[in-house]
C-alpha positions in Angstrom: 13.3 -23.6 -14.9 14.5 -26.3 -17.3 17.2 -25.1 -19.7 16.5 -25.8 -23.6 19.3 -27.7 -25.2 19.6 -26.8 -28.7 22.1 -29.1 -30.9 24.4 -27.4 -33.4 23.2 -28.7 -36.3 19.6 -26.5 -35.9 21.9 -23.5 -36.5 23.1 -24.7 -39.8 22.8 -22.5 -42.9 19.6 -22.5 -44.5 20.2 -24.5 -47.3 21.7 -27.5 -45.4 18.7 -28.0 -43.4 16.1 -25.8 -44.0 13.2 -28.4 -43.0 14.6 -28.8 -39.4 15.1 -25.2 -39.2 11.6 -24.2 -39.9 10.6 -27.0 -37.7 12.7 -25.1 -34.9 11.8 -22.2 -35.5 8.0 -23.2 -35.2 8.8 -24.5 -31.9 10.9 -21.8 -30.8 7.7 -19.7 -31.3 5.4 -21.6 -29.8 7.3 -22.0 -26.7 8.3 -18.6 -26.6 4.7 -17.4 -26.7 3.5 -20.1 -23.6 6.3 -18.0 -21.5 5.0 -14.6 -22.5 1.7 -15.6 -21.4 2.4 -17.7 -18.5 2.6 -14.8 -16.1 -1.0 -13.5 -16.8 -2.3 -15.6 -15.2 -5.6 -13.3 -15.1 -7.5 -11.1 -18.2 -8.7 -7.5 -17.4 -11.8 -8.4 -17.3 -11.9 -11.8 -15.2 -14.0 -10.3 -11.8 -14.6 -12.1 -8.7 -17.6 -14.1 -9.7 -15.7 -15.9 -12.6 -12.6 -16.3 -10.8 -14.4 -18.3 -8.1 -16.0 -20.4 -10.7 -12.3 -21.1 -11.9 -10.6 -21.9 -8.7 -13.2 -22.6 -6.0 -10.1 -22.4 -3.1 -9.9 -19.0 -3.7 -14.0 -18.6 -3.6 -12.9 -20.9 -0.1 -11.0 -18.1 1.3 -13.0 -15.3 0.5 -15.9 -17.0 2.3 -14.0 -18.2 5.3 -12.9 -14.8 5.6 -15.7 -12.7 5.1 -17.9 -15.2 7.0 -17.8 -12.1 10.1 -18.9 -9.5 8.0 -21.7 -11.2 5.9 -24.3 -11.3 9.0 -24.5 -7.4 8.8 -23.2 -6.9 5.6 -24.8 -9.6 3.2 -23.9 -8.3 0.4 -20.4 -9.1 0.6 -21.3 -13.1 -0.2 -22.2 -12.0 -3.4 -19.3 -9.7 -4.4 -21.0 -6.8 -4.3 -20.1 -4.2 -7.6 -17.1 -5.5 -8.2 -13.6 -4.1 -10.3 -11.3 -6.8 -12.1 -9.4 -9.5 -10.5 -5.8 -8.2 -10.3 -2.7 -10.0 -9.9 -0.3 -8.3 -7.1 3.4 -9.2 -5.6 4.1 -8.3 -1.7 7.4 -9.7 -0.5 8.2 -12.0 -3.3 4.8 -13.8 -3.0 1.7 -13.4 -5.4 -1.8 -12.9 -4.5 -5.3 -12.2 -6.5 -6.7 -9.0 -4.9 -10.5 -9.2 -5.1 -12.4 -5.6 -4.2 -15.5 -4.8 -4.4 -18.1 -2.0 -3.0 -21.7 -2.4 -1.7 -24.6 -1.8 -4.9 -26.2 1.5 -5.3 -24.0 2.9 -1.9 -20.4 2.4 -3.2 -19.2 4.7 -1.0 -20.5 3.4 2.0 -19.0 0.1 1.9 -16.3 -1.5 0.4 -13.6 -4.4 0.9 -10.6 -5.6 -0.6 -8.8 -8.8 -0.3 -5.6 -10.2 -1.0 -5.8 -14.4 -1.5 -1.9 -16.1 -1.7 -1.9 -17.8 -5.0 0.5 -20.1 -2.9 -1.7 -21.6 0.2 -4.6 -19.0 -0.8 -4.5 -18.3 2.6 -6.5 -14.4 2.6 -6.1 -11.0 4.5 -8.6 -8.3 3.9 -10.3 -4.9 5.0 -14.0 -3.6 5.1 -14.3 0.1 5.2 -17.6 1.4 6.3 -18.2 5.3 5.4 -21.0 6.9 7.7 -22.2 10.4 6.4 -23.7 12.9 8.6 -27.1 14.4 7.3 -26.0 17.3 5.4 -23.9 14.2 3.3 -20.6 15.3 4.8 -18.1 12.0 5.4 -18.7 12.2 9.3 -16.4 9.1 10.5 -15.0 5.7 8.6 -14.2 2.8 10.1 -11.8 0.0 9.0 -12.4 -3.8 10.1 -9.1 -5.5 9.1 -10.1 -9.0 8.0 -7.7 -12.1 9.0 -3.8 -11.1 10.4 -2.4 -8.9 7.2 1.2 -8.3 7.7 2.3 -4.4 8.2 2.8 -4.5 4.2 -0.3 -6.5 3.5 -2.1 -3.7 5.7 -0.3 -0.9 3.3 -1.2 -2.4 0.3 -4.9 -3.1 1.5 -4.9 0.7 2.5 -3.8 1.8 -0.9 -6.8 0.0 -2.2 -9.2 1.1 -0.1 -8.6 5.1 -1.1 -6.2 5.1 -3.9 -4.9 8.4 -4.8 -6.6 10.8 -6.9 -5.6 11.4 -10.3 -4.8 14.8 -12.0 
C-alpha cells in the first residue's frame, strides 16, 4: 500500500490557507471513500448470471468445472435458482462462492462453488437429495467437484446445509 505524504503546511490554521485546506480535505474524502469501497468488490444482489457477464474467467471456471455434471444435470450450465454472489476468505485467500439449486426441485439438487479471485482456479460440490415415496429424505449424495482442500471441503459443506435458524 502506498503511504500518503501530507506536507505541513495543509495543517495550517484555517485562516492561513483555507483554499488548500478545503482542497485537502476534498481529496481526503474522496480517497477515503475509494478505500471503504474497494473491498466490496460485489453488491448483494450481483448473482451468477451477471457476475459471469462481468468477468468471463470466472464464468471459465464454473464451466470447466461443472462440465461433469451438466450431461445429467443440465441445468447447472444455466445457474439454476440462484442466491447472491458472496465474497469469502479461506486461508488468507479470496474467492466468489457461486450456489445455486435446481428450478421447481430445490431440494433435490444443489451446488456450490468457490472460484479464487487470484488464478480463479474453482472447487465445488453437487448434492443430490433422493426422497423415498412417502417424501422422506431416503439417501444424499455429494460429488465433490475439482480437489477442494480439507477447509475448502468445510466451507463448501457449510453451504450446502447451513444451520438452521431459531
Amino acid at each position: 500500500m502506498k503511504r500518503l505524504k501530507i506536507k505541513s503546511y495543509l495543517f495550517q490554521p484555517l485562516n492561513r490557507c483555507s483554499m488548500r485546506h478545503s482542497k485537502f480535505k476534498s481529496f481526503l474524502f474522496a480517497t477515503l471513500g475509494g478505500f471503504a469501497f474497494a473491498g466490496q468488490v460485489y453488491a448483494a444482489d450481483v448473482y451468477p448470471a451477471d457476475l459471469v457477464k462481468q468477468e468471463p474467467q470466472i464464468g471459465s471456471a464454473f464451466s470447466d468445472l461443472t462440465k461433469t455434471i451438466v450431461s445429467k444435470h443440465a441445468w447447472v450450465k444455466g445457474f439454476g435458482v440462484t442466491t447472491p454472489v458472496e465474497d469469502t476468505t479461506l486461508n488468507n485467500e479470496s474467492y466468489v462462492r457461486l450456489s445455486g439449486c435446481k428450478p421447481h426441485d430445490c431440494p433435490s439438487e444443489k451446488y456450490v462453488v468457490l472460484v479464487s479471485k487470484k488464478n480463479h482456479q474453482a472447487v465445488g460440490a453437487f448434492l443430490i437429495n433422493r426422497q423415498a415415496a412417502a417424501g422422506a429424505l431416503s439417501e444424499s449424495t455429494i460429488q465433490w467437484l475439482g480437489q477442494p482442500t480439507d477447509e475448502q471441503v468445510a466451507a463448501l459443506a457449510v453451504a450446502l446445509f447451513p444451520a438452521a435458524d431459531h
